[in-house]
mmCIF file as Biopython writes it, N, C-alpha, C and O atoms, coordinates in Angstrom:
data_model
#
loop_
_atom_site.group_PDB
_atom_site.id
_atom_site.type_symbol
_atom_site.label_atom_id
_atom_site.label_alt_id
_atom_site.label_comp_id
_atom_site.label_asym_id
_atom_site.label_entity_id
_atom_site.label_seq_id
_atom_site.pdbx_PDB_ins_code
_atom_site.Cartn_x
_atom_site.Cartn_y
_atom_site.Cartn_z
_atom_site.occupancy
_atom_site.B_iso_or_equiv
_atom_site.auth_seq_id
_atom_site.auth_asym_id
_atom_site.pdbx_PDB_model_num
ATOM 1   N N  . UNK A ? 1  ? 0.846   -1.168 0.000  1.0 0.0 1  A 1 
ATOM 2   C CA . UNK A ? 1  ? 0.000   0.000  0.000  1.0 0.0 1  A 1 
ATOM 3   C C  . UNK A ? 1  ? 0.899   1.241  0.000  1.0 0.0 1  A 1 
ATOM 4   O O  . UNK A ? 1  ? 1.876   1.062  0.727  1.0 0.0 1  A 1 
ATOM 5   N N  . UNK A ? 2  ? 0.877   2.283  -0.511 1.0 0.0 2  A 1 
ATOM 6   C CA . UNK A ? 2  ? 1.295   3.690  -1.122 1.0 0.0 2  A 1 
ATOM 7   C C  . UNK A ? 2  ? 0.644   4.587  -0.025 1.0 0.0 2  A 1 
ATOM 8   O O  . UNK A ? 2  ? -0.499  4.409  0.396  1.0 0.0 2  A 1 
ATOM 9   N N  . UNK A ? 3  ? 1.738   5.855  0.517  1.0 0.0 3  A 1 
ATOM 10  C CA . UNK A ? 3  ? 1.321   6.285  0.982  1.0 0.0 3  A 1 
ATOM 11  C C  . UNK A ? 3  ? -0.403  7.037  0.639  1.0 0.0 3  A 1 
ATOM 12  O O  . UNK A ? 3  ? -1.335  7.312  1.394  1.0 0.0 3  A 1 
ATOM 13  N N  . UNK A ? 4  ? -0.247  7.146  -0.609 1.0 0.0 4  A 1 
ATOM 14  C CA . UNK A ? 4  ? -1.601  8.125  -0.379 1.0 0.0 4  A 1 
ATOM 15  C C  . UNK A ? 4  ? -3.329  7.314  -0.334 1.0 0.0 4  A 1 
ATOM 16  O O  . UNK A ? 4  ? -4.377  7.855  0.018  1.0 0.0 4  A 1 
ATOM 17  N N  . UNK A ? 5  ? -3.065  5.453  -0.965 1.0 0.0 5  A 1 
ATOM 18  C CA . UNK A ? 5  ? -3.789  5.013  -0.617 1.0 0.0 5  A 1 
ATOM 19  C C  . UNK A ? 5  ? -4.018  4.913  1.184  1.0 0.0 5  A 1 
ATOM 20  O O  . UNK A ? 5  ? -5.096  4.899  1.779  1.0 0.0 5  A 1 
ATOM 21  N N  . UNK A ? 6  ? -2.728  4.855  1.732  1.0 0.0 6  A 1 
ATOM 22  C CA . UNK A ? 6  ? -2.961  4.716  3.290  1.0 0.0 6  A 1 
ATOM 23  C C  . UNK A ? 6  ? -3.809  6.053  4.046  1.0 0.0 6  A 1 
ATOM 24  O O  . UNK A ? 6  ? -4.806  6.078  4.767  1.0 0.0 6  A 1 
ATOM 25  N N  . UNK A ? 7  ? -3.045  6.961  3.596  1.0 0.0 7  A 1 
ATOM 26  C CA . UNK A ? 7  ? -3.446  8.484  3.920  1.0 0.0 7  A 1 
ATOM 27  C C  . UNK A ? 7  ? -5.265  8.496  3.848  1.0 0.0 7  A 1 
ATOM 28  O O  . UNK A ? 7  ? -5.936  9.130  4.663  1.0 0.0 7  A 1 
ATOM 29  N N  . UNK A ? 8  ? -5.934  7.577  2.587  1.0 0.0 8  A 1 
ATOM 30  C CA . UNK A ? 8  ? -7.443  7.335  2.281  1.0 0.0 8  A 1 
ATOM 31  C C  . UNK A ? 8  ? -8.247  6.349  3.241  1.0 0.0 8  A 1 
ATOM 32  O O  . UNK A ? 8  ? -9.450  6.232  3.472  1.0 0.0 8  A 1 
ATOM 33  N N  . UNK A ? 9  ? -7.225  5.750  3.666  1.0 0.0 9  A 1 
ATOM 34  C CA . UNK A ? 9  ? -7.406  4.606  4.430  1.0 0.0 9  A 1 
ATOM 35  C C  . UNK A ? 9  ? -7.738  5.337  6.034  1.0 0.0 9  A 1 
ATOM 36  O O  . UNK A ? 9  ? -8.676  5.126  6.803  1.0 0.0 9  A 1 
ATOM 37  N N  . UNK A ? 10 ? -6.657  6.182  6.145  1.0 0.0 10 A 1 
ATOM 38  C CA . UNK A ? 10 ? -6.608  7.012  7.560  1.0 0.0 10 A 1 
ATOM 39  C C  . UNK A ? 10 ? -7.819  7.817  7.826  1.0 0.0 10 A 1 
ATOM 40  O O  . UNK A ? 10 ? -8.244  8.099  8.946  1.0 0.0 10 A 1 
ATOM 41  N N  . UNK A ? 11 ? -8.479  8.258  6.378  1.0 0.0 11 A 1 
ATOM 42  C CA . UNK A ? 11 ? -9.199  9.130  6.456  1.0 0.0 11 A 1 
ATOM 43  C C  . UNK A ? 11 ? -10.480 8.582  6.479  1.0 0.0 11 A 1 
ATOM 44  O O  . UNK A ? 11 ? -11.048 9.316  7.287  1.0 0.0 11 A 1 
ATOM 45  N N  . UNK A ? 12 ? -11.378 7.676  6.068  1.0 0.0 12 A 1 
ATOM 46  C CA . UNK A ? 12 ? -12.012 7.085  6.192  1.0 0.0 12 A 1 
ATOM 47  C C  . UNK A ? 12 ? -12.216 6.573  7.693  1.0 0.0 12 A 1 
ATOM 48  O O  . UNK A ? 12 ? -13.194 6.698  8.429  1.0 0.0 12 A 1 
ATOM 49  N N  . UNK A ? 13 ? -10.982 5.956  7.910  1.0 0.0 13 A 1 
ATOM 50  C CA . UNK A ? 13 ? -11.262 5.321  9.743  1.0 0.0 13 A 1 
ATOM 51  C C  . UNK A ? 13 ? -11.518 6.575  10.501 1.0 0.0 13 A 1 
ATOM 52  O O  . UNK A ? 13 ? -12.328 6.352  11.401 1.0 0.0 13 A 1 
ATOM 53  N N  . UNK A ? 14 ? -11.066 7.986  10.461 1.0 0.0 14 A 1 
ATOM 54  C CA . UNK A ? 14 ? -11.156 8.858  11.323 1.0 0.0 14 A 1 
ATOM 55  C C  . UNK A ? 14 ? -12.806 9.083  10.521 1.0 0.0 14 A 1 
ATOM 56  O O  . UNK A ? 14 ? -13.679 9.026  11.388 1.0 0.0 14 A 1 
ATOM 57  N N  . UNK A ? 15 ? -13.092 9.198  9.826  1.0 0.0 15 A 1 
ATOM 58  C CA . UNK A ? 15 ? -14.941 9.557  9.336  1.0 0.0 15 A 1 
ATOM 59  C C  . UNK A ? 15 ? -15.658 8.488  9.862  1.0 0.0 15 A 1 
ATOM 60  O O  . UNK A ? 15 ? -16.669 9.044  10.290 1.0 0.0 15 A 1 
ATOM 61  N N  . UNK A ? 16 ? -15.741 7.572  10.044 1.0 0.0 16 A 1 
ATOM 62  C CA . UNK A ? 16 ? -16.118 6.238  10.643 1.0 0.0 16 A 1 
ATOM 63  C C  . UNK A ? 16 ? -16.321 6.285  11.985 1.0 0.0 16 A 1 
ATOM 64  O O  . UNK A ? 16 ? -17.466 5.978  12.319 1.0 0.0 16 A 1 
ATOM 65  N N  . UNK A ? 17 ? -15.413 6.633  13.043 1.0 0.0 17 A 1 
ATOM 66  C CA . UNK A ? 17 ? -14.738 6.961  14.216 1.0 0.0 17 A 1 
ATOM 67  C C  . UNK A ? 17 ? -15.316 8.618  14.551 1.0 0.0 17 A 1 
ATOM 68  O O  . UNK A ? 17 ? -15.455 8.902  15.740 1.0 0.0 17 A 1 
ATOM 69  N N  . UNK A ? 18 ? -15.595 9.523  13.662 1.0 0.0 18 A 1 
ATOM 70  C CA . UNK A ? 18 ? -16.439 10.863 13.643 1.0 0.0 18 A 1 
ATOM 71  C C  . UNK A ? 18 ? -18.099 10.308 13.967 1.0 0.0 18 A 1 
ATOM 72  O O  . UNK A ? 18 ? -18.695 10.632 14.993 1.0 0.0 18 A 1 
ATOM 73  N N  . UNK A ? 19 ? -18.725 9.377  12.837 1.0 0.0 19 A 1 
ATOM 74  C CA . UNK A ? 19 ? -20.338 8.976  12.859 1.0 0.0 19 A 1 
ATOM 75  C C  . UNK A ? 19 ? -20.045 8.160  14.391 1.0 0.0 19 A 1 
ATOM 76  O O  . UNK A ? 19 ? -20.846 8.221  15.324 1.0 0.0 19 A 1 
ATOM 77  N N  . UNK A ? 20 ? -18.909 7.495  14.436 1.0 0.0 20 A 1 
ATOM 78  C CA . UNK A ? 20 ? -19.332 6.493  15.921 1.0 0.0 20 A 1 
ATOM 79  C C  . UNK A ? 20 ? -19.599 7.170  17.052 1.0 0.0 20 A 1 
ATOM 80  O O  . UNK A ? 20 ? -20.424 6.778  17.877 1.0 0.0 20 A 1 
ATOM 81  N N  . UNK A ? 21 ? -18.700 8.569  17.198 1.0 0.0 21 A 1 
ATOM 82  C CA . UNK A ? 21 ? -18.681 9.428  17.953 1.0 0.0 21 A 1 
ATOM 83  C C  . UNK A ? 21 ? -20.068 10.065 18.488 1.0 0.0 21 A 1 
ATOM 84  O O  . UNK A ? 21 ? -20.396 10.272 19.656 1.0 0.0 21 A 1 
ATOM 85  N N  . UNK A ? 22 ? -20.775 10.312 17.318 1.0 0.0 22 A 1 
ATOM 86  C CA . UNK A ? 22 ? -22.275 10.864 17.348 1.0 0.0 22 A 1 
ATOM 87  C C  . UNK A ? 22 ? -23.374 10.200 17.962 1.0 0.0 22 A 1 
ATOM 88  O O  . UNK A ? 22 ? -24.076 10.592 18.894 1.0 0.0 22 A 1 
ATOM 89  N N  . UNK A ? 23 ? -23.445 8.776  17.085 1.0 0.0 23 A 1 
ATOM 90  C CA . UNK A ? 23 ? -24.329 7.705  17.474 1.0 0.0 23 A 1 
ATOM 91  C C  . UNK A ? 23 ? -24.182 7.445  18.490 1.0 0.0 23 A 1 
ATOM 92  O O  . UNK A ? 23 ? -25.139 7.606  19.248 1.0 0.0 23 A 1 
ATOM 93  N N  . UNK A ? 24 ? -22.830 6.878  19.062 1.0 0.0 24 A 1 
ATOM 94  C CA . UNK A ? 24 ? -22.787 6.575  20.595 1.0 0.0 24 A 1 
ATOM 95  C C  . UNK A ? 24 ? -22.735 7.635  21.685 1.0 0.0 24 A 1 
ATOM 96  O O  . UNK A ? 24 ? -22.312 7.315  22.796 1.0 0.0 24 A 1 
ATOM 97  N N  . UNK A ? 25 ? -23.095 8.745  21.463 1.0 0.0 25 A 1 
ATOM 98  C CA . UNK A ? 25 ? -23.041 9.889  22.515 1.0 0.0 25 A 1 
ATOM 99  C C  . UNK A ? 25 ? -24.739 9.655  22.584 1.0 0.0 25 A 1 
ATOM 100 O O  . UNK A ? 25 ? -25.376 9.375  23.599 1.0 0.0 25 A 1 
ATOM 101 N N  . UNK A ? 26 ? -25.437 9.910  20.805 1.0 0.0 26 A 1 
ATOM 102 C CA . UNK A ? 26 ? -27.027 9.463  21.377 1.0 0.0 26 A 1 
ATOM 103 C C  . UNK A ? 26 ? -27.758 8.750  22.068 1.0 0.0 26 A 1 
ATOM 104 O O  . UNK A ? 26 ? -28.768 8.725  22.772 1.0 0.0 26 A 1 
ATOM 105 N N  . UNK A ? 27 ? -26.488 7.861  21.426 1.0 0.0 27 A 1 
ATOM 106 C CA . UNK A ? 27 ? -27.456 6.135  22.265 1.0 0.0 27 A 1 
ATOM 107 C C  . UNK A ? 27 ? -27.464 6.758  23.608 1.0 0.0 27 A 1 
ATOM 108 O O  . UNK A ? 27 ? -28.491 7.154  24.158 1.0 0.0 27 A 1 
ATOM 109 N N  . UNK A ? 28 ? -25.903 6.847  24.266 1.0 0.0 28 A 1 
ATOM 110 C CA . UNK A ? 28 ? -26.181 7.244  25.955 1.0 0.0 28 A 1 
ATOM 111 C C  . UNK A ? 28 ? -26.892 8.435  26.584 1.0 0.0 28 A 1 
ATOM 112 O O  . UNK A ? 28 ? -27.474 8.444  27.669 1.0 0.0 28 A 1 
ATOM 113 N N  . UNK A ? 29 ? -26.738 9.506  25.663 1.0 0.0 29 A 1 
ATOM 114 C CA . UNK A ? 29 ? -27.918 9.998  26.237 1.0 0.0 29 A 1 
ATOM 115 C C  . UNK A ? 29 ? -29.478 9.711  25.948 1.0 0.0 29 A 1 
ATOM 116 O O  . UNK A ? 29 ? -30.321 10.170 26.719 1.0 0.0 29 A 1 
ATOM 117 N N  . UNK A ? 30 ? -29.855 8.929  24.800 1.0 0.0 30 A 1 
ATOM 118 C CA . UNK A ? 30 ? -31.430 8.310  24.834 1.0 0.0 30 A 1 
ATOM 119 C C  . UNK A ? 30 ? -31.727 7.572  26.148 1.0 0.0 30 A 1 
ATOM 120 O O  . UNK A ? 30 ? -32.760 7.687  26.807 1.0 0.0 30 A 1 
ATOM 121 N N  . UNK A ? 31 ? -30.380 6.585  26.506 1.0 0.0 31 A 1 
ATOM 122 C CA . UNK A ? 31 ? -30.786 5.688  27.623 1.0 0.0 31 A 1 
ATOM 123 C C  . UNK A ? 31 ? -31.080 6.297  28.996 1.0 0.0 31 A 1 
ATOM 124 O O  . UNK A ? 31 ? -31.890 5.855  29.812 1.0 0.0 31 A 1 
ATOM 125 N N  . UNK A ? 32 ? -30.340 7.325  29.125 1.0 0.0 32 A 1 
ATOM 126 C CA . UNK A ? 32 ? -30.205 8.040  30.287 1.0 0.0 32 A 1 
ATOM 127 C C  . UNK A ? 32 ? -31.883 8.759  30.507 1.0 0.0 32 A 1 
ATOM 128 O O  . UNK A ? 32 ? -32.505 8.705  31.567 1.0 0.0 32 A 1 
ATOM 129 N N  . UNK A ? 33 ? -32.491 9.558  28.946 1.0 0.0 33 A 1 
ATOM 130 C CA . UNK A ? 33 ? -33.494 10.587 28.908 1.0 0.0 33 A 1 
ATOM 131 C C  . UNK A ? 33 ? -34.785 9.710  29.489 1.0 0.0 33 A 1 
ATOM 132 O O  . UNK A ? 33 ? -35.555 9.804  30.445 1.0 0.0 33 A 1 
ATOM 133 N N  . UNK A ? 34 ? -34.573 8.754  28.308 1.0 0.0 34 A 1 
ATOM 134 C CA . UNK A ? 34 ? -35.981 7.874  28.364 1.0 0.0 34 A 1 
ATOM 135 C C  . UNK A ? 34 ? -36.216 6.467  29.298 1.0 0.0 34 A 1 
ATOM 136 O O  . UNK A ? 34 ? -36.585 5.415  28.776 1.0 0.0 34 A 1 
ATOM 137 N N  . UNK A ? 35 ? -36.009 6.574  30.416 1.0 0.0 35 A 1 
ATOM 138 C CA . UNK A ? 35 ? -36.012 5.438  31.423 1.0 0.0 35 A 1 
ATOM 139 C C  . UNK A ? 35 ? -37.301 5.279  31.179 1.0 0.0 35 A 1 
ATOM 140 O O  . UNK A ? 35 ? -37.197 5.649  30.009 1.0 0.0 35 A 1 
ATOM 141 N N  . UNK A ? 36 ? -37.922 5.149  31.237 1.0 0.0 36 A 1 
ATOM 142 C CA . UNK A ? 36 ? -39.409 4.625  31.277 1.0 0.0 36 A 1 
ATOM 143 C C  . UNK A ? 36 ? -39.739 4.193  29.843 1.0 0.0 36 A 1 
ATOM 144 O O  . UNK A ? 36 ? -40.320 3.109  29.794 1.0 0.0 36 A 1 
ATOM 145 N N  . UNK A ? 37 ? -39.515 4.760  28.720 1.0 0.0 37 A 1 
ATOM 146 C CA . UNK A ? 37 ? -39.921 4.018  27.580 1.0 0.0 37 A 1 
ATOM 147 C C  . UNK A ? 37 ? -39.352 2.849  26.949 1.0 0.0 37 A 1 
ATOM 148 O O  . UNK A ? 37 ? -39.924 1.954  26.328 1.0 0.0 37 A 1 
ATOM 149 N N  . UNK A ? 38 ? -37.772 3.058  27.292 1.0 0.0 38 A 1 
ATOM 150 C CA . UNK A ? 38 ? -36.830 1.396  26.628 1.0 0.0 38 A 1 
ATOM 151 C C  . UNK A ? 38 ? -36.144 1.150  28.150 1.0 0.0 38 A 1 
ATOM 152 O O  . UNK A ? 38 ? -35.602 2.018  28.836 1.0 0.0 38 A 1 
ATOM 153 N N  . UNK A ? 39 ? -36.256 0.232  28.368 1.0 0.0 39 A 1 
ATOM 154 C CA . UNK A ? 39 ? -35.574 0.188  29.731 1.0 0.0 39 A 1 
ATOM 155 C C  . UNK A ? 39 ? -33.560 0.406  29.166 1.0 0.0 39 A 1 
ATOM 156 O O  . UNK A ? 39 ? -32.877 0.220  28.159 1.0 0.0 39 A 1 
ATOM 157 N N  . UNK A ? 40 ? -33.290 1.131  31.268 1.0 0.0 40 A 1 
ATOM 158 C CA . UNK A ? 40 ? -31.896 1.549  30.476 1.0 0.0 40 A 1 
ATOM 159 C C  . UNK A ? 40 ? -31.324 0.393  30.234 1.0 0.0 40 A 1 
ATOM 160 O O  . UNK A ? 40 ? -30.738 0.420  29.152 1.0 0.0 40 A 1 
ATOM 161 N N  . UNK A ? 41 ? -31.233 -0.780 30.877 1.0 0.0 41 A 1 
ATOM 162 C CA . UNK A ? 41 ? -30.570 -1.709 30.719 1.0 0.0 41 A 1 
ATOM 163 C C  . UNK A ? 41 ? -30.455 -2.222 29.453 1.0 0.0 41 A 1 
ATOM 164 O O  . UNK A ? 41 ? -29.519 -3.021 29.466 1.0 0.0 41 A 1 
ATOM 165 N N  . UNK A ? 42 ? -30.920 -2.153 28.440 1.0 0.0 42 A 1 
ATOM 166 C CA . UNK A ? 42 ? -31.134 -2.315 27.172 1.0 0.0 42 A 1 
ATOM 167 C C  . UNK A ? 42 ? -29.931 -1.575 26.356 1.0 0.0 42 A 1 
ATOM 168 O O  . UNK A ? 42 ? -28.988 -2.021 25.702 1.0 0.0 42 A 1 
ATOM 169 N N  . UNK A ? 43 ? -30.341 -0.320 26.657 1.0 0.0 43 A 1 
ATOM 170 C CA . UNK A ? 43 ? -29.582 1.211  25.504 1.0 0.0 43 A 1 
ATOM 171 C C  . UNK A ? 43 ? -28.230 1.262  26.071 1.0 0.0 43 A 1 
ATOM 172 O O  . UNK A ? 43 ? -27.216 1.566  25.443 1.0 0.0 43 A 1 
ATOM 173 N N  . UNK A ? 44 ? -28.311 0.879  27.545 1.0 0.0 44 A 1 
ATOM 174 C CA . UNK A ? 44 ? -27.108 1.354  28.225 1.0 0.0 44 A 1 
ATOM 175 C C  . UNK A ? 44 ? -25.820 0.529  27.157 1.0 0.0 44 A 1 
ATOM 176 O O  . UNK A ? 44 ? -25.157 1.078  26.278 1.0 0.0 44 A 1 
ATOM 177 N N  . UNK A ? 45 ? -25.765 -0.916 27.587 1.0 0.0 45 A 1 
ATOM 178 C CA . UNK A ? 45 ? -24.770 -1.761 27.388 1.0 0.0 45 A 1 
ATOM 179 C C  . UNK A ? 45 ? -24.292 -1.234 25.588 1.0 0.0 45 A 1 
ATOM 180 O O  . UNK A ? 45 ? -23.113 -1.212 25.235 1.0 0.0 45 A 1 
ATOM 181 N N  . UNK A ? 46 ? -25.035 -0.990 24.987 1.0 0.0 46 A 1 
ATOM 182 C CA . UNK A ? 46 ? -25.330 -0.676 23.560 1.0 0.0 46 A 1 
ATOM 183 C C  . UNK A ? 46 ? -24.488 0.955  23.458 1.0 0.0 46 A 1 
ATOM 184 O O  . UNK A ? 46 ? -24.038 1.369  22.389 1.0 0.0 46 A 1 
ATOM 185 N N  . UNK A ? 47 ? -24.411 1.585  24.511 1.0 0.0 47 A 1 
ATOM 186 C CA . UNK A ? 47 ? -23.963 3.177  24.223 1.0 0.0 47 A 1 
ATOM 187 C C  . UNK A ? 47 ? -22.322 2.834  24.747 1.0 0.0 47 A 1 
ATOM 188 O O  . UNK A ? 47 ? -21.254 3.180  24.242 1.0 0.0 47 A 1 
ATOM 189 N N  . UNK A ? 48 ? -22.643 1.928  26.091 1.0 0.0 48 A 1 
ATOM 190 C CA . UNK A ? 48 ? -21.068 1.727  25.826 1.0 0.0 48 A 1 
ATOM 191 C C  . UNK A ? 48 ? -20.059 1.000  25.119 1.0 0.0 48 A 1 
ATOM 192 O O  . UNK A ? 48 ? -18.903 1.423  25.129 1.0 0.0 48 A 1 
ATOM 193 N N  . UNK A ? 49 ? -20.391 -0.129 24.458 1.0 0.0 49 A 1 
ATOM 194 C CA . UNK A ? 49 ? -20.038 -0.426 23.407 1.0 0.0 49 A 1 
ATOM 195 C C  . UNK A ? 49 ? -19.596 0.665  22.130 1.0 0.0 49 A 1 
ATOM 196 O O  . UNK A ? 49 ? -18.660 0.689  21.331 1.0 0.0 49 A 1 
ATOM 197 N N  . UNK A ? 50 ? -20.509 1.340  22.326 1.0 0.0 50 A 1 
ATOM 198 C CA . UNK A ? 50 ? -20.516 2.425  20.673 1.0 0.0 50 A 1 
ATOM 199 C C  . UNK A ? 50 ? -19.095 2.929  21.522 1.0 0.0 50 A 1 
ATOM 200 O O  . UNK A ? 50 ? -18.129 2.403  20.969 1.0 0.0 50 A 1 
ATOM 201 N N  . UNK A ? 51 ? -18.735 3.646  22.505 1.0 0.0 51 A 1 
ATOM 202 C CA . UNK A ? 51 ? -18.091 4.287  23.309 1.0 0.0 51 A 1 
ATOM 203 C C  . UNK A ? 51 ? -16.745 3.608  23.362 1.0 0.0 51 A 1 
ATOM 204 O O  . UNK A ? 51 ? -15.780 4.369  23.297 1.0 0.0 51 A 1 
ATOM 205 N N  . UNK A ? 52 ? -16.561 2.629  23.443 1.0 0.0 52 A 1 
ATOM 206 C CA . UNK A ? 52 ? -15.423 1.596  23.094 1.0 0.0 52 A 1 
ATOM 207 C C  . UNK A ? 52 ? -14.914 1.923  22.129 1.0 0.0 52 A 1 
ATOM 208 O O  . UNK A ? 52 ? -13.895 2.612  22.074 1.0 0.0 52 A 1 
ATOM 209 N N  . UNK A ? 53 ? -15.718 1.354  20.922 1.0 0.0 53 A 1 
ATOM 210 C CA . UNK A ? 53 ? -15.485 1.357  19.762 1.0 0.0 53 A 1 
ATOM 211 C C  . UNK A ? 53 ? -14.928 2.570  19.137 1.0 0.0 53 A 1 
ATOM 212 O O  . UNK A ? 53 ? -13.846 2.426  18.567 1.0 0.0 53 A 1 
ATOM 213 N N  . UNK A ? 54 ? -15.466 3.731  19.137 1.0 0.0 54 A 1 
ATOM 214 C CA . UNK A ? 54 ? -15.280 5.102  19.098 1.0 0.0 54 A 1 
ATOM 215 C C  . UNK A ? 54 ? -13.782 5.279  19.425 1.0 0.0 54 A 1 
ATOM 216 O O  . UNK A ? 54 ? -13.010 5.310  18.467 1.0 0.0 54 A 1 
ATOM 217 N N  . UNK A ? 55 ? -13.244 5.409  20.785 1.0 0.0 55 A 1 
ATOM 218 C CA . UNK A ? 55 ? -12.162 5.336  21.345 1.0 0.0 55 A 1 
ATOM 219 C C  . UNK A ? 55 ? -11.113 4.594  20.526 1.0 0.0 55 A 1 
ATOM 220 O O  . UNK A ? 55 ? -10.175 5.266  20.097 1.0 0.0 55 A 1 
ATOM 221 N N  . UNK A ? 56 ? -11.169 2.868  20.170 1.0 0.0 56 A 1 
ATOM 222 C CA . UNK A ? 56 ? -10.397 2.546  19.519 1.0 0.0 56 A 1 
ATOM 223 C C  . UNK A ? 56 ? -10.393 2.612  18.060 1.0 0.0 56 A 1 
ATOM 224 O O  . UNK A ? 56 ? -9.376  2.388  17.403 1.0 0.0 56 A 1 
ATOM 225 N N  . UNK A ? 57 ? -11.771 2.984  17.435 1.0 0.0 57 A 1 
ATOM 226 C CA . UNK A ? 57 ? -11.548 3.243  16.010 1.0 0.0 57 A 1 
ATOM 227 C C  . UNK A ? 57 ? -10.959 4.893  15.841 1.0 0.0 57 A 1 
ATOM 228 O O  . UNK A ? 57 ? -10.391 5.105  14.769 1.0 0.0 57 A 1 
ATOM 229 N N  . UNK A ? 58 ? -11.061 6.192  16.912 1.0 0.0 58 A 1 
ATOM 230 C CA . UNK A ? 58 ? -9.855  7.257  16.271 1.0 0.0 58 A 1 
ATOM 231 C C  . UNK A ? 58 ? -8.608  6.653  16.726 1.0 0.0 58 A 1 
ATOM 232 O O  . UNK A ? 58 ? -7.545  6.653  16.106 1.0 0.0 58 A 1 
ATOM 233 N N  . UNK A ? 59 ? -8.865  6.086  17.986 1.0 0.0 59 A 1 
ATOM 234 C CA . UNK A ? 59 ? -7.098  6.037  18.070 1.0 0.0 59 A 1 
ATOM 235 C C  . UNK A ? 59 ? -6.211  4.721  16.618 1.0 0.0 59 A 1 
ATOM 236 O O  . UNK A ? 59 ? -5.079  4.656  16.138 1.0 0.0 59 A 1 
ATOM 237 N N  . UNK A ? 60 ? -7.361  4.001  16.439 1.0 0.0 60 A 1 
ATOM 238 C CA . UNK A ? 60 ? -6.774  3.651  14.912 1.0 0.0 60 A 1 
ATOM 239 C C  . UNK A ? 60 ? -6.344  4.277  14.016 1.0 0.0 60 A 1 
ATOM 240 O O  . UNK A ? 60 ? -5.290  3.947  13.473 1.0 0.0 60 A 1 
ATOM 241 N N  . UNK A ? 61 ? -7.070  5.369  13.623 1.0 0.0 61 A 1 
ATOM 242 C CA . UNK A ? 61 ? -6.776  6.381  12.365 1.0 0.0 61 A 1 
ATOM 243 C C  . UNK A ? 61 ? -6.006  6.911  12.687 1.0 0.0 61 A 1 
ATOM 244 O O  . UNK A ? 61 ? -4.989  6.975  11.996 1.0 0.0 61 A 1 
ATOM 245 N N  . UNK A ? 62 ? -6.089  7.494  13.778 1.0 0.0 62 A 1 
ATOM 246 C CA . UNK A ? 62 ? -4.572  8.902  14.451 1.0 0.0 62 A 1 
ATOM 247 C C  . UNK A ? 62 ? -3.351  7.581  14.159 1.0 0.0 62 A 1 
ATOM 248 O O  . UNK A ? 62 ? -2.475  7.901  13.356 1.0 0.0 62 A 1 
ATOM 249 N N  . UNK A ? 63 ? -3.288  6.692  14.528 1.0 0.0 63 A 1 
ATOM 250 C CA . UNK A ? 63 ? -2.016  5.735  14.250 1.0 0.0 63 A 1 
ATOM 251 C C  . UNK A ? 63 ? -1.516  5.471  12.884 1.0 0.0 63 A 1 
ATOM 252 O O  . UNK A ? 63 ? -0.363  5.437  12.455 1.0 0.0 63 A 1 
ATOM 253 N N  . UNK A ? 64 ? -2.700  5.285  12.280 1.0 0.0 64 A 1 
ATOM 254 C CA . UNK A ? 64 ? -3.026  5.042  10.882 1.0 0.0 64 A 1 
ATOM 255 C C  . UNK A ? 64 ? -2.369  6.325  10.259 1.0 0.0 64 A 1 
ATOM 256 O O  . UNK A ? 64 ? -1.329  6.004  9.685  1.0 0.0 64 A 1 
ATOM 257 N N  . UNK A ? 65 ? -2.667  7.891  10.166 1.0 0.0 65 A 1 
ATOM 258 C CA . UNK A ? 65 ? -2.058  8.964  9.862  1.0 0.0 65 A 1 
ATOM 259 C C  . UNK A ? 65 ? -0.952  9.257  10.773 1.0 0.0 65 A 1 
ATOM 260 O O  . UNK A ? 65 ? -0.448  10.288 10.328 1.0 0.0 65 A 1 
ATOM 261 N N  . UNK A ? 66 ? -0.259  8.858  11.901 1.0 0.0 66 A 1 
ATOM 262 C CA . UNK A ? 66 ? 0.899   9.391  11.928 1.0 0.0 66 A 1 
ATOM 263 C C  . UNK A ? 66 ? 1.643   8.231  10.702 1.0 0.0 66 A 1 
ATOM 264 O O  . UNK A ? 66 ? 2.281   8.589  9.712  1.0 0.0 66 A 1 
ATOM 265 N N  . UNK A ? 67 ? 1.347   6.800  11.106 1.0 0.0 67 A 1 
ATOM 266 C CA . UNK A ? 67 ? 2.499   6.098  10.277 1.0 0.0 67 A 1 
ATOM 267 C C  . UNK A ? 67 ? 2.760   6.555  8.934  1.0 0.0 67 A 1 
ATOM 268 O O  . UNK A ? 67 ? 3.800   6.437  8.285  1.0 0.0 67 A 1 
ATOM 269 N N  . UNK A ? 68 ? 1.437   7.208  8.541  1.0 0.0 68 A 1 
ATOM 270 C CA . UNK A ? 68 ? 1.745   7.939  6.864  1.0 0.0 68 A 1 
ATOM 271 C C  . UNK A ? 68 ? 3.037   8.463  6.701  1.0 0.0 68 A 1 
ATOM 272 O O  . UNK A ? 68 ? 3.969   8.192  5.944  1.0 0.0 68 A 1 
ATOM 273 N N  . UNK A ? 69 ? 2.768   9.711  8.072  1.0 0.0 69 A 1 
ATOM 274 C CA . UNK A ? 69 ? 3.229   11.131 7.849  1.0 0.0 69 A 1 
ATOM 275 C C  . UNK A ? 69 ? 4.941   10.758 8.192  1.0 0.0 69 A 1 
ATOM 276 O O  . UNK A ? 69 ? 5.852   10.907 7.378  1.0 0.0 69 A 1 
ATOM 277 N N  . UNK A ? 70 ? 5.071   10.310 9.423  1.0 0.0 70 A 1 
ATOM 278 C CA . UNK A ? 70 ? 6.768   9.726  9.410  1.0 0.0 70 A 1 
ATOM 279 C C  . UNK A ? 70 ? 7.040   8.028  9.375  1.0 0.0 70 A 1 
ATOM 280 O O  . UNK A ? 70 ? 7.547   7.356  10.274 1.0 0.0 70 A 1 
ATOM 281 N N  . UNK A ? 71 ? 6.541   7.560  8.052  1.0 0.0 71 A 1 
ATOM 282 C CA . UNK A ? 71 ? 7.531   6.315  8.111  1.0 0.0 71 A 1 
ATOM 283 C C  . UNK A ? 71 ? 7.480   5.490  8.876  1.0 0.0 71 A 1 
ATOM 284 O O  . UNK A ? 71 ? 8.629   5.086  9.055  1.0 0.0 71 A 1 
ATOM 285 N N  . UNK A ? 72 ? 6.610   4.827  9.629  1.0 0.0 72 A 1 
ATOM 286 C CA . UNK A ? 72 ? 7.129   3.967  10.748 1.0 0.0 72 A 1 
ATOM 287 C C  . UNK A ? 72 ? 6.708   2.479  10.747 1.0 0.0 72 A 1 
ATOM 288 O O  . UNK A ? 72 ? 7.102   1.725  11.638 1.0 0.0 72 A 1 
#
């Protein structure tokens, strides 16, 4: 792989890792708003997951774009 396919590669995981960011901030706050309509126990486990994921899919890309930028 070439840097600038990687650089596409980087950029994508950080846009990916941007939508996860969103969704899983909703999920936890839906679970938190609406206790009475979905129980939290449901939304909860589901927001932190997204929240995981989030975490390790930028810190993928940020890894992903430094190795571009110096070589490593």
């Amino acid at each position: 792989m070439n840097k600038k396919q990687a650089l596409i590669q980087a950029v994508k995981i950080l846009g990916f890792g941007l939508i996860l960011l969103i969704i899983s901030t909703y999920v936890l706050n839906f679970a938190f708003l609406n206790k009475n309509i979905i129980p939290l126990y449901l939304m909860l486990p589901l927001g932190i997951i997204g929240v995981a994921a989030t975490i390790y899919t930028l810190f993928r890309g940020i890894r992903t774009l430094v190795s571009v930028f110096f070589d490593q």
